[in-house]
C-alpha positions in Angstrom: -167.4 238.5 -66.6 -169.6 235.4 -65.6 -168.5 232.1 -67.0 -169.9 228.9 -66.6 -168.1 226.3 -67.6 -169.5 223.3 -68.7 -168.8 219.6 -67.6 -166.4 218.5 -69.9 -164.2 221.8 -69.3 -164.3 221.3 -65.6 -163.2 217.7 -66.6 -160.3 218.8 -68.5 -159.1 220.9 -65.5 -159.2 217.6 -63.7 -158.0 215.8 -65.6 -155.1 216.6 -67.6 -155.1 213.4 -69.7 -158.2 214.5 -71.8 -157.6 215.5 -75.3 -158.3 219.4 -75.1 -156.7 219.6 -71.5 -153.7 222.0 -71.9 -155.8 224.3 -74.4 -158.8 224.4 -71.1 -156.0 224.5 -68.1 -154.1 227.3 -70.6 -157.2 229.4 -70.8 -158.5 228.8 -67.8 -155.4 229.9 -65.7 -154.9 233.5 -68.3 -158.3 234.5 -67.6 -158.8 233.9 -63.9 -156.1 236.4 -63.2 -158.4 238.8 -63.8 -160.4 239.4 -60.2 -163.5 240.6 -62.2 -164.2 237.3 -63.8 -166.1 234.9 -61.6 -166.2 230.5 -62.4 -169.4 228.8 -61.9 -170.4 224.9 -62.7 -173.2 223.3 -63.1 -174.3 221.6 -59.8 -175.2 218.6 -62.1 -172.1 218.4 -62.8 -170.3 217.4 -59.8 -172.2 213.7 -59.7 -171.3 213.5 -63.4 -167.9 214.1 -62.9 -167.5 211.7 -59.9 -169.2 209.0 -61.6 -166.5 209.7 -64.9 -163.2 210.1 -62.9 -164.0 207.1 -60.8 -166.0 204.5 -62.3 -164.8 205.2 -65.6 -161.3 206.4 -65.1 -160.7 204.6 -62.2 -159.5 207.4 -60.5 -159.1 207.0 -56.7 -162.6 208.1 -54.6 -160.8 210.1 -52.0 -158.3 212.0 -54.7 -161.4 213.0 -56.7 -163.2 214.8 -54.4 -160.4 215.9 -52.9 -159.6 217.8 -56.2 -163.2 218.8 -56.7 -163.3 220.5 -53.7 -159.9 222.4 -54.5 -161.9 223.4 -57.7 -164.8 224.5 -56.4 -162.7 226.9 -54.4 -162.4 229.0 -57.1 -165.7 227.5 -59.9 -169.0 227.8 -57.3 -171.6 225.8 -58.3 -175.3 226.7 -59.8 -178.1 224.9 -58.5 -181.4 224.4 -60.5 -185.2 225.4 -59.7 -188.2 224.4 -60.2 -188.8 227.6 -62.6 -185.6 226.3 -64.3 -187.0 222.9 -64.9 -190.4 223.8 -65.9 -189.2 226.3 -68.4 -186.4 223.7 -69.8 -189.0 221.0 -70.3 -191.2 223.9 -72.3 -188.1 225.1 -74.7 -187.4 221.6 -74.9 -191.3 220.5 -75.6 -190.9 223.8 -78.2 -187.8 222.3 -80.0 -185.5 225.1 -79.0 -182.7 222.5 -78.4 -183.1 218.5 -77.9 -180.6 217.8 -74.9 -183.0 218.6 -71.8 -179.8 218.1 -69.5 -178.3 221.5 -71.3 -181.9 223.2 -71.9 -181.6 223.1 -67.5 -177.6 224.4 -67.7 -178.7 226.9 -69.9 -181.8 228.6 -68.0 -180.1 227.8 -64.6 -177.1 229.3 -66.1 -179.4 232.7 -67.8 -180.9 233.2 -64.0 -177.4 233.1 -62.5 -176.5 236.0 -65.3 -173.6 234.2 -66.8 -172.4 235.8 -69.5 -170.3 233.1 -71.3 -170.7 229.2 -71.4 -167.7 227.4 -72.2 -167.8 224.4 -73.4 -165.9 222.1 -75.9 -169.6 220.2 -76.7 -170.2 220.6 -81.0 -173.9 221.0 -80.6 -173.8 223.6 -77.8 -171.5 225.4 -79.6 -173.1 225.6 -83.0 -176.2 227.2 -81.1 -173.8 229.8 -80.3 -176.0 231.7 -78.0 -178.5 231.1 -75.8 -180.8 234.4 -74.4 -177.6 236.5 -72.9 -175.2 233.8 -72.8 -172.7 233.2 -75.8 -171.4 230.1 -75.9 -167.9 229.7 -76.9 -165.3 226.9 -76.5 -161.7 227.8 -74.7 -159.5 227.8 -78.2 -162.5 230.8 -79.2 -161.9 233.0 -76.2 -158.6 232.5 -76.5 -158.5 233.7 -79.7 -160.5 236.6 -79.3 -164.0 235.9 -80.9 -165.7 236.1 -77.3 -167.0 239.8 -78.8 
């Protein structure tokens, strides 16, 4: 299974002070026990997540990227193309969804053939799906309603 897991979940795996933390570091380490299962990010998300953990959190520079590069030991990252951009500025343009920023995670994510996004954000997750990809938050693969 591919999962890619969206910022805020690779933030809670950083940072175990965020409200849904435990529940995301929980889930997270029972399902990467299974070899089959492969992590991906968004390539986006590694700016986003420096700028958070240090400007915002005032996190130490060196410890941050210190820890994202322990994490991305195991969660690769998906990088964007132009196809990918063009084709999130027309769903966006067609009112398929009104965050552009996820409209790129999404078809980057579709090209990469992830199978699940996980993701803790309400409006992702009342779109539910997305092509292929379901899009579930840790508590609902936990609980079983990935299927």
């Amino acid at each position: 299974m591919n999962f890619l897991l969206d910022t805020n979940i690779c933030l809670d795996l950083l940072d175990r002070t965020r409200d849904n933390a435990s529940d995301t570091a929980q889930w997270y380490l029972d399902t990467e026990e299974n070899l089959h299962n492969r992590f991906f990010l968004f390539s986006d998300a590694i700016t986003t997540m420096f700028y958070i953990l240090t400007e915002r959190k005032k996190i130490d520079k060196q410890m941050v990227v210190h820890a994202m590069q322990k994490m991305m030991e195991e969660i690769e990252p998906l990088f964007f193309d132009a196809h990918d951009t063009r084709y999130a500025f027309f769903l966006f343009n067609e009112k398929v969804f009104d965050d552009l920023e996820d409209l790129l995670m999404l078809q980057t994510a579709y090209r990469h053939s992830v199978d699940i996004l996980v993701t803790q954000d309400r409006k992702l997750l009342r779109l539910k799906n997305f092509e292929s990809i379901k899009i579930l938050s840790p508590k609902d693969l936990t609980e079983g309603r990935a299927s």
